[in-house]
TORLUM-285259 format. One record per residue (C-alpha): residue number from 1; z, x, y. Coordinates in Angstrom, 3 decimals, decimal comma, always signed. Layout:
BEGIN
(NUM; (Z; X; Y))
...
END
This chain:
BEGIN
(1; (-23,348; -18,691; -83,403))
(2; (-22,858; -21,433; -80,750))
(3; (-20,207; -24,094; -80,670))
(4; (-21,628; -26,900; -83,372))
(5; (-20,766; -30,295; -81,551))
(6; (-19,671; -33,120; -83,404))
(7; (-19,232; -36,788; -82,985))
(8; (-16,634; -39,278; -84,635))
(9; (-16,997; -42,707; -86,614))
(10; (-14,462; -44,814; -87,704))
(11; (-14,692; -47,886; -89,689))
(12; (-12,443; -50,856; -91,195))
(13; (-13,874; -53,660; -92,867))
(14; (-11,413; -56,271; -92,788))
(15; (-10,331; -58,354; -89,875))
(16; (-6,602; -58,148; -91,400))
(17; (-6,301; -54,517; -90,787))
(18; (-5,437; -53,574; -87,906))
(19; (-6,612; -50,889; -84,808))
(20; (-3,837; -48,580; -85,948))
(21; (-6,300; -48,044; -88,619))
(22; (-9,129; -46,368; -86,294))
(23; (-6,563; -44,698; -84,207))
(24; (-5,094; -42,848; -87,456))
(25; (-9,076; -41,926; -88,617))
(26; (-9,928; -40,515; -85,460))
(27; (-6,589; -39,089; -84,991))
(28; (-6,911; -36,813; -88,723))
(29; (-10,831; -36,475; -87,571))
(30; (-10,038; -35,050; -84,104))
(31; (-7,409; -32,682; -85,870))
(32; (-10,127; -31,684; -88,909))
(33; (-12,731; -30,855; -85,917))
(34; (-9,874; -28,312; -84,613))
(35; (-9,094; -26,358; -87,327))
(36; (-12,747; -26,011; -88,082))
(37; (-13,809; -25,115; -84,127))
(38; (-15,926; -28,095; -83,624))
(39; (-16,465; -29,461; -80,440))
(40; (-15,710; -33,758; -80,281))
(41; (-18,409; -35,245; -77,912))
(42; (-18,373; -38,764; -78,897))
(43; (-16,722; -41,396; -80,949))
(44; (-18,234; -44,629; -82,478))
(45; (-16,471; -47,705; -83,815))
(46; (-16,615; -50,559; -85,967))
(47; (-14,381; -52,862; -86,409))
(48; (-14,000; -55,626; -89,445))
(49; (-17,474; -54,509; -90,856))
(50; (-18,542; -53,797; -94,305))
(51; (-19,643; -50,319; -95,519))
(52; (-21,891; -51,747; -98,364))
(53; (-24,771; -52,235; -95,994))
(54; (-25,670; -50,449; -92,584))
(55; (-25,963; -53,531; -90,610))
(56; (-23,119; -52,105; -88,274))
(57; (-23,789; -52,049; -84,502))
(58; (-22,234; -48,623; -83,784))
(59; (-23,112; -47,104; -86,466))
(60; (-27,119; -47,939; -85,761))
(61; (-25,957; -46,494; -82,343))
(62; (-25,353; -43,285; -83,558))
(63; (-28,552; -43,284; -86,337))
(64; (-30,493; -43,794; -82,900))
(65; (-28,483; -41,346; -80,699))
(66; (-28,890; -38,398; -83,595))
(67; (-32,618; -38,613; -82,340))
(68; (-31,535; -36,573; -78,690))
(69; (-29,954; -33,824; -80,673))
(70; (-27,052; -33,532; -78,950))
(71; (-24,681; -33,188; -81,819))
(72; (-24,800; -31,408; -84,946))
(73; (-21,933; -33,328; -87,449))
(74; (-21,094; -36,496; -87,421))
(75; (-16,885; -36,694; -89,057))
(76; (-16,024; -39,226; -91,316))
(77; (-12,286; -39,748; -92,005))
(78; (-13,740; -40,001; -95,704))
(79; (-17,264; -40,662; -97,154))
(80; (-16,607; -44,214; -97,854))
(81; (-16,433; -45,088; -94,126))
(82; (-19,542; -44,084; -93,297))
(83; (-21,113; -46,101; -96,468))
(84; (-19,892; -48,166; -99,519))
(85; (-23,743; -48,414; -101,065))
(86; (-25,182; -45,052; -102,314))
(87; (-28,339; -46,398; -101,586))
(88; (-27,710; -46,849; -97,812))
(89; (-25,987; -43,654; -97,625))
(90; (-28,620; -41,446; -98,622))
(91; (-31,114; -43,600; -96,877))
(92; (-29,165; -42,757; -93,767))
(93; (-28,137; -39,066; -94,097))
(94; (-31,654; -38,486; -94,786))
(95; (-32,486; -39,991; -91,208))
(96; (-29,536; -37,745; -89,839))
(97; (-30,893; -34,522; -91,525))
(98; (-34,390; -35,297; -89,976))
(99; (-32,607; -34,935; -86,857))
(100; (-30,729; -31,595; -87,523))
(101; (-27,225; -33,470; -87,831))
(102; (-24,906; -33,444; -91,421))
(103; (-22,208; -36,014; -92,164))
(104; (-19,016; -34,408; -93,056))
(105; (-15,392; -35,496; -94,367))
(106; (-11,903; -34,943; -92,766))
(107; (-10,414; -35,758; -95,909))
(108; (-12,359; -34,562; -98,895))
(109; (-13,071; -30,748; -98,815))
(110; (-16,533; -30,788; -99,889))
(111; (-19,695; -32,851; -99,862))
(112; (-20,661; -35,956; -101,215))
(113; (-21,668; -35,839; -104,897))
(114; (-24,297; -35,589; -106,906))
(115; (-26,052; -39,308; -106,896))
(116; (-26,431; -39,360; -102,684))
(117; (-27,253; -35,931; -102,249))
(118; (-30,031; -35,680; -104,470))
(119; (-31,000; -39,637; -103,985))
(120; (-30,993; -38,445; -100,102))
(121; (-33,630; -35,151; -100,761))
(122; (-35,542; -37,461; -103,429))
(123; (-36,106; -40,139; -100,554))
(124; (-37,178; -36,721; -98,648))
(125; (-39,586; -36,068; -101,419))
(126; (-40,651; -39,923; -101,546))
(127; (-41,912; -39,841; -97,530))
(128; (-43,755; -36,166; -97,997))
(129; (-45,884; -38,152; -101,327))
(130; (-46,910; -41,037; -99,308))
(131; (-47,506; -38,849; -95,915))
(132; (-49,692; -36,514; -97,991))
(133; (-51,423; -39,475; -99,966))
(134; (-52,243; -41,001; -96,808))
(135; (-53,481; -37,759; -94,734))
(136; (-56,044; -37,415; -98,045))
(137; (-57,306; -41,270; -97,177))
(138; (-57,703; -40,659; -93,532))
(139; (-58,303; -36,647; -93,353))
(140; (-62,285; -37,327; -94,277))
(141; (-62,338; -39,152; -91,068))
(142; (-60,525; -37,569; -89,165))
(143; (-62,657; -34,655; -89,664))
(144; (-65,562; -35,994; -88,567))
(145; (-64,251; -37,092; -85,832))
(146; (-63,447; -33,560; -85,053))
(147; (-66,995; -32,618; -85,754))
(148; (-67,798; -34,633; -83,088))
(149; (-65,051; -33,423; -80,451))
(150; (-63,301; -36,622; -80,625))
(151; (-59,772; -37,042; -80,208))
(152; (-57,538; -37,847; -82,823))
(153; (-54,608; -39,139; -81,623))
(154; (-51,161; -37,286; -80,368))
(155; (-49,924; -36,336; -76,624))
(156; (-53,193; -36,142; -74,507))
(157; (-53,042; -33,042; -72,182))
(158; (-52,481; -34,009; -68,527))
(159; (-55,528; -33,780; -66,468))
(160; (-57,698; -35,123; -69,388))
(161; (-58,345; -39,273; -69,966))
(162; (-60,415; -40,643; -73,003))
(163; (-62,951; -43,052; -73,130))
(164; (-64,645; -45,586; -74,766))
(165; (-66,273; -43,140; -77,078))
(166; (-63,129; -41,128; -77,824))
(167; (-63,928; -38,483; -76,035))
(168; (-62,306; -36,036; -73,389))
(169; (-62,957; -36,221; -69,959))
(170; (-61,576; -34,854; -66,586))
(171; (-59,048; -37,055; -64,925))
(172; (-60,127; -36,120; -61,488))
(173; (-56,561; -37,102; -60,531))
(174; (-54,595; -34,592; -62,121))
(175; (-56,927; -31,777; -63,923))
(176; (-56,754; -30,391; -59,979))
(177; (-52,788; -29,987; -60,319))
(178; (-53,230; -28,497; -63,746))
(179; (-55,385; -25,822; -62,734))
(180; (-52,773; -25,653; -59,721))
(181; (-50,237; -24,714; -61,899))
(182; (-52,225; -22,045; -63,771))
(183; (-53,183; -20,271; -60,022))
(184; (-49,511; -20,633; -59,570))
(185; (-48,061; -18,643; -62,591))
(186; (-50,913; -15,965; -61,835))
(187; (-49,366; -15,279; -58,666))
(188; (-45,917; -15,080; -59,866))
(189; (-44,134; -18,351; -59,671))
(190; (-41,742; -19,180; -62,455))
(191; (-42,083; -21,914; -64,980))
(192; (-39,236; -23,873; -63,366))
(193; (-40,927; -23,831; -59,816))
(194; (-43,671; -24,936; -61,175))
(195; (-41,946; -27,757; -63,138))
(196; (-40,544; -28,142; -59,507))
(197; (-43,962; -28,640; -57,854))
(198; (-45,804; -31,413; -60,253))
(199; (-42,377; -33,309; -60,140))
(200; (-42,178; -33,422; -56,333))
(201; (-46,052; -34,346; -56,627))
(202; (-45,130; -37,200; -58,689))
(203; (-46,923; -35,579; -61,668))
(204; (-45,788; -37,354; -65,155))
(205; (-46,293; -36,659; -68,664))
(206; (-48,599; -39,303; -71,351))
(207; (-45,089; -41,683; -71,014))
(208; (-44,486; -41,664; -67,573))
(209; (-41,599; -39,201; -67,797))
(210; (-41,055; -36,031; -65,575))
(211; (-42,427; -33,118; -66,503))
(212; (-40,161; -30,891; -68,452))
(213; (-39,409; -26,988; -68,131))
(214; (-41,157; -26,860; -72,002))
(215; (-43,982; -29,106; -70,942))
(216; (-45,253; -26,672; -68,235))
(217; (-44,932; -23,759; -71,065))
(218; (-46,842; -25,628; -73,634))
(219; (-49,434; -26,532; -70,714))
(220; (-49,989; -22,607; -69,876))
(221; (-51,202; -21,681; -73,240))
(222; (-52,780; -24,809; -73,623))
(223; (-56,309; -23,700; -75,328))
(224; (-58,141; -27,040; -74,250))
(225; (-57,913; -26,272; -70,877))
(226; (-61,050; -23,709; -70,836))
(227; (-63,126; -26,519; -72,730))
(228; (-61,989; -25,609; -76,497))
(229; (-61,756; -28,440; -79,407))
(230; (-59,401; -27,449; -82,037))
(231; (-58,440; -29,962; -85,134))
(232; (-56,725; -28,212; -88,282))
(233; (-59,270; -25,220; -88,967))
(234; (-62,282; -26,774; -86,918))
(235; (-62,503; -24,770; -83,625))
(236; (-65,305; -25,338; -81,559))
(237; (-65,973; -23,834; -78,055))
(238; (-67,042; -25,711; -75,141))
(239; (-66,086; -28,790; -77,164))
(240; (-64,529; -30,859; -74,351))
(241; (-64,915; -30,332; -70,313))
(242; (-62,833; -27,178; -69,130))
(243; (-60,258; -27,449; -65,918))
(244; (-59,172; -23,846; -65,569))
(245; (-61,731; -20,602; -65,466))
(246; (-61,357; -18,262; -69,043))
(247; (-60,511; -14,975; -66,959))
(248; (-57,309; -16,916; -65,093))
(249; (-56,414; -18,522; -68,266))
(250; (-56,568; -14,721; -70,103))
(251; (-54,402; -13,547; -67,559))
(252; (-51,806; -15,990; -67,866))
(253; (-51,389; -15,690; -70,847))
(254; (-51,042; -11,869; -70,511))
(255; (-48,170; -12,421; -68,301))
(256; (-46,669; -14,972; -70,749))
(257; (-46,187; -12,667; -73,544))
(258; (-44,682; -9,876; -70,994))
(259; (-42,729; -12,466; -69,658))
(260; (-41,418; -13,465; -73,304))
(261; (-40,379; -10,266; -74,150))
(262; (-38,208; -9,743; -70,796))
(263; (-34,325; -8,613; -71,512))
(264; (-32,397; -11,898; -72,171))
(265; (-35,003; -14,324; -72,279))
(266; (-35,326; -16,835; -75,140))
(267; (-32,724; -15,446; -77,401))
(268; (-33,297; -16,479; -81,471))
(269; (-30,940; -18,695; -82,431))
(270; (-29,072; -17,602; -85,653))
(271; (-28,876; -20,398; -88,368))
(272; (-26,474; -19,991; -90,863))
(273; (-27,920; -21,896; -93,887))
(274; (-24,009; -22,679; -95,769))
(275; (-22,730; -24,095; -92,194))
(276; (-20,658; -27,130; -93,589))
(277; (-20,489; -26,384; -96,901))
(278; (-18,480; -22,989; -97,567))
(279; (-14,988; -22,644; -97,573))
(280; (-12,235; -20,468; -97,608))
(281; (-10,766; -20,098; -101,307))
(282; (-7,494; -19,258; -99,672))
(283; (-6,600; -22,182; -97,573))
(284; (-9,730; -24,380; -97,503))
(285; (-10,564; -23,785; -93,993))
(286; (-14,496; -24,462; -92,977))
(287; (-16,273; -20,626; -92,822))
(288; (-18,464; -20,251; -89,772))
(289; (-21,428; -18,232; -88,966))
(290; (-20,435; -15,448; -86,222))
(291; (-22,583; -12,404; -85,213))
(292; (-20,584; -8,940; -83,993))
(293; (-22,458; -5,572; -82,857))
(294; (-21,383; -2,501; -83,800))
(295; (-21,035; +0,360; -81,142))
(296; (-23,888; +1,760; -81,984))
(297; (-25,878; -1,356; -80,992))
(298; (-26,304; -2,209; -85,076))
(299; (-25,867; -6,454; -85,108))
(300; (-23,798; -7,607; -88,141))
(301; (-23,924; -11,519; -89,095))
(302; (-21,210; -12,810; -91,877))
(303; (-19,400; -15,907; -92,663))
(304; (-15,518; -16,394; -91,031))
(305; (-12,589; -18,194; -92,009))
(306; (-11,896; -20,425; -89,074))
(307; (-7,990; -20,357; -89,913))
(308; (-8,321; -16,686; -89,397))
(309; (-10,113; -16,902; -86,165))
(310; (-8,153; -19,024; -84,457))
(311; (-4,558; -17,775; -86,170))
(312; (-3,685; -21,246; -87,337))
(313; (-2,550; -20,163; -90,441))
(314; (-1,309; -17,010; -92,417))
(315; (-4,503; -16,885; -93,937))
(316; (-5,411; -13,068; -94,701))
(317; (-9,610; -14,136; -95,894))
(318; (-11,912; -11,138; -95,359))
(319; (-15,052; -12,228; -93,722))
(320; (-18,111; -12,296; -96,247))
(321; (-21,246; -10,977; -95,241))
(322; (-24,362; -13,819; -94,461))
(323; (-27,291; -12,344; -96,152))
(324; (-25,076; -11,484; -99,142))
(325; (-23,726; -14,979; -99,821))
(326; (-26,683; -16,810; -99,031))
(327; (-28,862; -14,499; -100,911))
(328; (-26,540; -15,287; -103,946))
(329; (-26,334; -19,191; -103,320))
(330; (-30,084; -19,485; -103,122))
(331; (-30,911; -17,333; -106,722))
(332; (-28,485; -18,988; -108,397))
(333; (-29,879; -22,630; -107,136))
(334; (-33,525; -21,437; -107,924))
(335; (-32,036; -20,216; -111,665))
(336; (-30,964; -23,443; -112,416))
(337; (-33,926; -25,305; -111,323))
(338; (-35,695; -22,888; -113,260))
(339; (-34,021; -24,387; -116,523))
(340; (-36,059; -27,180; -118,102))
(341; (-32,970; -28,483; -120,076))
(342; (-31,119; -28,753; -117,002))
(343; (-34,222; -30,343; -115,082))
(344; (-34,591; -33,329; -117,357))
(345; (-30,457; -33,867; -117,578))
(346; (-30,905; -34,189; -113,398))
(347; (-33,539; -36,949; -113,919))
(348; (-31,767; -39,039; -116,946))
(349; (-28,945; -39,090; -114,343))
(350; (-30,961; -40,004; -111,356))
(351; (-32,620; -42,980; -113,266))
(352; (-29,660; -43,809; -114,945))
(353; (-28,086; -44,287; -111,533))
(354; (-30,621; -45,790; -110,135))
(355; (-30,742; -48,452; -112,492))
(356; (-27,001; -49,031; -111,943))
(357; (-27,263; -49,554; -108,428))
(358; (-30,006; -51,644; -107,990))
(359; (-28,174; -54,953; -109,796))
(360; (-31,026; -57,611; -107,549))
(361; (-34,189; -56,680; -108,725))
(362; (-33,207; -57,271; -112,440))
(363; (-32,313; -60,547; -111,635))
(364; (-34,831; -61,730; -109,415))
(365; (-37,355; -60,704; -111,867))
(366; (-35,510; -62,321; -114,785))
(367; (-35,497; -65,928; -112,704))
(368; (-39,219; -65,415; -111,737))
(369; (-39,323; -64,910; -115,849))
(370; (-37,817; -68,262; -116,459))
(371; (-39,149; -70,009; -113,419))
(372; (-42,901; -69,153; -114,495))
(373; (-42,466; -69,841; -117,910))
(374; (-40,952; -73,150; -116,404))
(375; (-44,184; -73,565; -114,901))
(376; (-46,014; -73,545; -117,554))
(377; (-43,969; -75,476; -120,234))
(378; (-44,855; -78,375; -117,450))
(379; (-48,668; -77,536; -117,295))
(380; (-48,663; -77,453; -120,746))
(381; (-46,930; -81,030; -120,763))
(382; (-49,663; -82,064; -118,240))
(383; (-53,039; -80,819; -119,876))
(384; (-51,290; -82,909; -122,990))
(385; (-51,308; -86,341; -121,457))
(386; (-47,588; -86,205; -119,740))
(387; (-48,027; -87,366; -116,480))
(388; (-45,287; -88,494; -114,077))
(389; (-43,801; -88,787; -110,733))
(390; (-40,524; -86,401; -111,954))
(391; (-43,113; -83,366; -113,665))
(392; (-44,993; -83,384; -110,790))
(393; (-41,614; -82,905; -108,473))
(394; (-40,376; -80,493; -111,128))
(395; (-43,558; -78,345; -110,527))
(396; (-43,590; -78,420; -106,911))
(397; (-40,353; -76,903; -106,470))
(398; (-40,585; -74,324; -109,048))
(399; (-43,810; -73,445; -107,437))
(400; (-41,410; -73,371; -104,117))
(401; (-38,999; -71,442; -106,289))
(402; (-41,805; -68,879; -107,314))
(403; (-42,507; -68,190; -104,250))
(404; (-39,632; -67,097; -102,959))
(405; (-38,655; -65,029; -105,688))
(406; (-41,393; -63,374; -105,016))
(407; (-41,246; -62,581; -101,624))
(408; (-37,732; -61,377; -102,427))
(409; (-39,161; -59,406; -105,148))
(410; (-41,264; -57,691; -102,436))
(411; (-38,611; -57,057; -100,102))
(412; (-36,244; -55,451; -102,533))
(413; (-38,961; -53,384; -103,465))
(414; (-39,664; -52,073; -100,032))
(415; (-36,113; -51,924; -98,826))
(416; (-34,584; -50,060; -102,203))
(417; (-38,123; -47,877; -103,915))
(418; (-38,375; -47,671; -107,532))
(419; (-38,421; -43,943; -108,398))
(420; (-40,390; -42,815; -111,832))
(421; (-38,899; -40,369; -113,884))
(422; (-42,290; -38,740; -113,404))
(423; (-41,883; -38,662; -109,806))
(424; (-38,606; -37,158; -110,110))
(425; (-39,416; -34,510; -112,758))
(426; (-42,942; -33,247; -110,344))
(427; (-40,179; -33,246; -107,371))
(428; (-37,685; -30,987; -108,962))
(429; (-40,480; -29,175; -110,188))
(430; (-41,786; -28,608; -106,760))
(431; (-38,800; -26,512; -105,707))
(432; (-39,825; -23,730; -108,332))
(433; (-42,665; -23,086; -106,111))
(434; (-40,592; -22,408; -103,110))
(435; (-40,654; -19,405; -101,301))
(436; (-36,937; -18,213; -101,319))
(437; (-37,984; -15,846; -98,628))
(438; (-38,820; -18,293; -96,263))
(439; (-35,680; -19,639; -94,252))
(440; (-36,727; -23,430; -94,294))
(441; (-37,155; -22,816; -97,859))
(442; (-34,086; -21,446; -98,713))
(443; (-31,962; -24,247; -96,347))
(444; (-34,210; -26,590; -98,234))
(445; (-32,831; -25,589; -101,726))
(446; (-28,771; -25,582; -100,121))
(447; (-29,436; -29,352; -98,704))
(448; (-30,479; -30,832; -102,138))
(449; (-28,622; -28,866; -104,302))
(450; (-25,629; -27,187; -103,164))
(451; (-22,640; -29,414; -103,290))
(452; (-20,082; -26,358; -101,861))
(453; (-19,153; -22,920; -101,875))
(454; (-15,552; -21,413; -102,060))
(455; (-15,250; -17,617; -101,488))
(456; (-11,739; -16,151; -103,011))
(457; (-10,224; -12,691; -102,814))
(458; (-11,440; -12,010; -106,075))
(459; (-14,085; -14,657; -106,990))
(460; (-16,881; -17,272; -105,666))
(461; (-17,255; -20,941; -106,645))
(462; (-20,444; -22,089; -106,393))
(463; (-20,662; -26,284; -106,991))
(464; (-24,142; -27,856; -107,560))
(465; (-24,682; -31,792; -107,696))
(466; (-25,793; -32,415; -110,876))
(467; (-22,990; -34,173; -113,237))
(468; (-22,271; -38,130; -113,425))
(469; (-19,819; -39,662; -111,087))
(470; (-19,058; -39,335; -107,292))
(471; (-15,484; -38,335; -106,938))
(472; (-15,324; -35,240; -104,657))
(473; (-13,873; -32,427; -105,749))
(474; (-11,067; -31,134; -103,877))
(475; (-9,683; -27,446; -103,801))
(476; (-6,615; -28,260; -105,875))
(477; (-8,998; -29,069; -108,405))
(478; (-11,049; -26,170; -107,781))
(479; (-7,989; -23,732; -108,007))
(480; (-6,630; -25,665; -111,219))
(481; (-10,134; -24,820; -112,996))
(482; (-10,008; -21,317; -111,288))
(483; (-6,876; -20,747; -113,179))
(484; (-7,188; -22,008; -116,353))
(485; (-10,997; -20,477; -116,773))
(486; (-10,319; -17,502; -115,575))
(487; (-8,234; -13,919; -116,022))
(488; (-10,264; -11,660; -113,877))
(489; (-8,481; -9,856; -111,150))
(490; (-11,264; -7,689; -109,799))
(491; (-11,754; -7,777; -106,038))
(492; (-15,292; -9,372; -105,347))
(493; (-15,657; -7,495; -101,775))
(494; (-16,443; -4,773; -103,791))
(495; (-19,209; -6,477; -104,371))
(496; (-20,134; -8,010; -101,348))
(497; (-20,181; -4,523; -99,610))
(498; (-21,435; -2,561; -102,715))
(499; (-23,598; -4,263; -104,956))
(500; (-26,934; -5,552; -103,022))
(501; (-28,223; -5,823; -106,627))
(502; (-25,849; -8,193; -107,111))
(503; (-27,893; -10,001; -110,048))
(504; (-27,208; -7,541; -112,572))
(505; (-23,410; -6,998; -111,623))
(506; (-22,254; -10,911; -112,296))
(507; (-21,246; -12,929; -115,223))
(508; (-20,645; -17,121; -114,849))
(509; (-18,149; -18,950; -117,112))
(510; (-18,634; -22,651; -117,012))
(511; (-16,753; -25,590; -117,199))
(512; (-18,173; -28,552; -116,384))
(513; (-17,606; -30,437; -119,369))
(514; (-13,846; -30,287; -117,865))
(515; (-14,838; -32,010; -114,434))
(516; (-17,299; -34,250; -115,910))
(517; (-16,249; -37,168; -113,691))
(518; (-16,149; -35,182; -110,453))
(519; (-20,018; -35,168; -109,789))
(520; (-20,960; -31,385; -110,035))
(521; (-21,889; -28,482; -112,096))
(522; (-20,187; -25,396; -111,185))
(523; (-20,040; -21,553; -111,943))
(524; (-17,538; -19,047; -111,079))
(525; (-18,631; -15,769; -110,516))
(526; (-16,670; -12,468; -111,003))
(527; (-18,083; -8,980; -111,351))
(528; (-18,490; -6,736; -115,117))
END
């Protein structure tokens, strides 16, 4: 697994601390990033700003930066630096997942808890309703459009324009560059001196960019360049003016595929779906994904105390096998889910919650309450004969008053959505349908649920967000419920190296009613 890269920021929020303050957080950050082999590539800073809104220069910096992909983590010296509101939070972790990058702690051990977790994958769930709503208002005409080999939007191919009609035509410009490029490949030039040639020909993509090394790929097994319309499952041939002849586009792509499967070429990247959120048991360390072959060429993937890697300890953790592990996170989330009592305690929390954190729409609507009712006490007064100077001032500016309740009404509604406790329950009801096969299902299921794993010696703790309260659990508290829950002494790498039908071979004692307050639901798992 490659290095994960990871970027800093630091936060105080009064003017009478002082910089000491930022130098200490990125100081313990710097050192949490060591002992858990991630790589520091940036810092950002605010100083004398509040955390209970996101209004923060830097901090929109980084929300914007996230979009290049050039880190994975962002490290907090704790949660409440990089928000104060659980609103905002989630809002903006869920814009930070969308971009492949996780906010972690230097100084809590595990994730956030259960409210901006799940508030964060509800949001999630929120933008997927509307998108899907609105692709069922505009699909119907979309589809005609397609029917008549219009375009429909997205980045238009170089070497094509559109006109007034919507439809494709040759850009007599370029389209002789693009089939250029296609003779080139077919005689043997690589993708890169191609990207070479349309760059030193001052060739640019739809934004007026360079052309990119993936740009030329996508443009060889472009199907639109011999003439054929595709939209969802409408394919029609001939659809739209061809640039490059079918038997040279057939024999690129022939080459492509050899190409692809050349020695070395486009290696898959490994993704290890508990990457931030298991631990060692034994010293708390981060676990990381890393791959080893065997000599007899057999490739073996697992999870690795980073203490134990790097020596920086006396930390004796056996490495834990990936498919095991994540197999075993992933059932156990899709058994709870698949427990209607524990479905509708998730949504009395989530509304409860809700309701507690959203204090200004209560109130505005309560004034518009009294300000209408206002209203029409004096239009009562009116229609009765009581005309003056003062009702009719009294009525103007509660009309004023109305009216601006209202549009703050609106806003708080758009800036902080209401969420149903219908919504919720057909949400958590969706992920019963997943397909735990499916990789992007299974990291789906670890992102909303899974608050963090601990692998012992001798046993696993597996923490879900689901119980009241915030507070992060730490791994003094998870080895003080370890030890008063549990006797068992049996060595769970037995299991991990043993038992692949590990369902059957595991019991769970629980105790959350002991950490109700720390935000989680948790199960320790030992073997018969």
């Amino acid at each position: 697994m490659g290095t994960i890269k990871a970027v800093i920021y630091a936060r105080y929020s009064s003017s009478g601390q002082r910089e000491e303050s930022i130098e200490g957080q990125i100081k313990d950050c710097t050192a949490f990033a060591e002992r858990n082999g991630y790589t520091i590539i940036g810092t950002y800073v605010d100083r004398a700003l509040t955390g209970r809104n996101d209004k923060r220069p830097e901090f929109q910096k980084m929300i914007r930066d996230s979009k290049r992909q050039q880190f994975n983590l962002v490290i907090v010296w704790k949660l409440d630096r990089f928000s104060r509101n659980r609103y905002y939070s989630a809002k903006n972790k869920y814009m930070l997942r969308q971009n492949g990058v996780r906010v972690v702690s230097a100084n809590e051990n595990i994730a956030e808890g259960s409210a901006g977790i799940l508030t964060e994958a509800m949001l999630e769930g929120m933008a997927e309703w509307y998108s899907e709503n609105l692709k069922e208002n505009v699909l119907r005409g979309l589809t005609v459009n397609a029917g008549k080999c219009k375009w429909n939007g997205g980045t238009l191919p170089i070497g094509y324009v559109i006109n007034e009609e919507q439809h494709f035509q040759v850009n007599e410009l370029t389209a002789p560059y693009v089939l250029e490029v296609f003779k080139k490949y077919d005689d043997g030039k690589t993708i890169k001196e191609i990207q070479d040639f349309l760059n030193e020909k001052g060739i640019t993509n739809t934004k007026g960019k360079p052309v990119s090394w993936s740009a030329v790929q996508h443009m060889l097994s472009n199907r639109r360049y011999i003439g054929e319309y595709s939209y969802r499952e409408i394919v029609i041939p001939d659809g739209i003016p061809a640039i490059v002849p079918l038997d040279l586009f057939e024999r690129v792509q022939e080459k492509l595929e050899k190409n692809s499967k050349a020695p070395s070429r486009n290696k898959a990247k490994e993704n290890y779906l508990l990457t931030t959120k298991i631990f060692c048991g034994n010293c708390g360390t981060s676990m990381n994904g890393e791959t080893g072959t065997s000599r007899n060429g057999t490739v073996h993937r697992y999870y690795k105390c980073h203490a134990v890697k790097k020596k920086l300890n006396d930390c004796k953790k056996k490495s834990v096998k990936k498919e095991w592990i994540e197999d075993l996170v992933v059932n156990e989330t899709m058994a709870m889910l698949m427990d209607d009592d524990m479905i509708e305690a998730i949504v009395s929390m989530l509304i409860r919650l809700q309701d507690e954190e959203n204090t200004a729409l209560p109130m505005y609507e309560k004034q518009l309450h009294q300000t209408e009712t206002a209203i029409d006490n004096i239009v009562t007064a009116v229609m009765g004969g009581m005309v003056s100077k003062t009702l009719q001032e009294k009525l103007t500016q509660l009309e004023a008053a109305k009216e601006e309740l209202l549009v703050r009404i609106a806003e708080e509604k758009l800036e902080k959505p209401k969420i149903s406790a219908e919504f919720m329950t057909f949400w958590l009801h969706r992920f019963r349908k997943l397909d735990v096969r499916q990789e992007a299902h299974r990291q789906m299921l670890i992102d909303a649920f899974v608050n963090a794993v601990f692998v012992y010696d001798d046993k696993l703790l597996l923490t879900f967000n689901f119980k009241d309260g915030t507070r992060t659990i730490s791994l003094t508290d998870t080895k003080i419920a370890v030890d008063k829950n549990t006797g068992s002494n049996l060595d769970c790498s037995v299991a991990l190296n043993r038992n692949r039908n590990f369902d059957t071979k595991l019991r769970f004692c629980f105790f959350a009613r002991k950490h109700r307050n720390n935000g989680i639901f948790t199960k320790i798992m030992h073997r018969f």
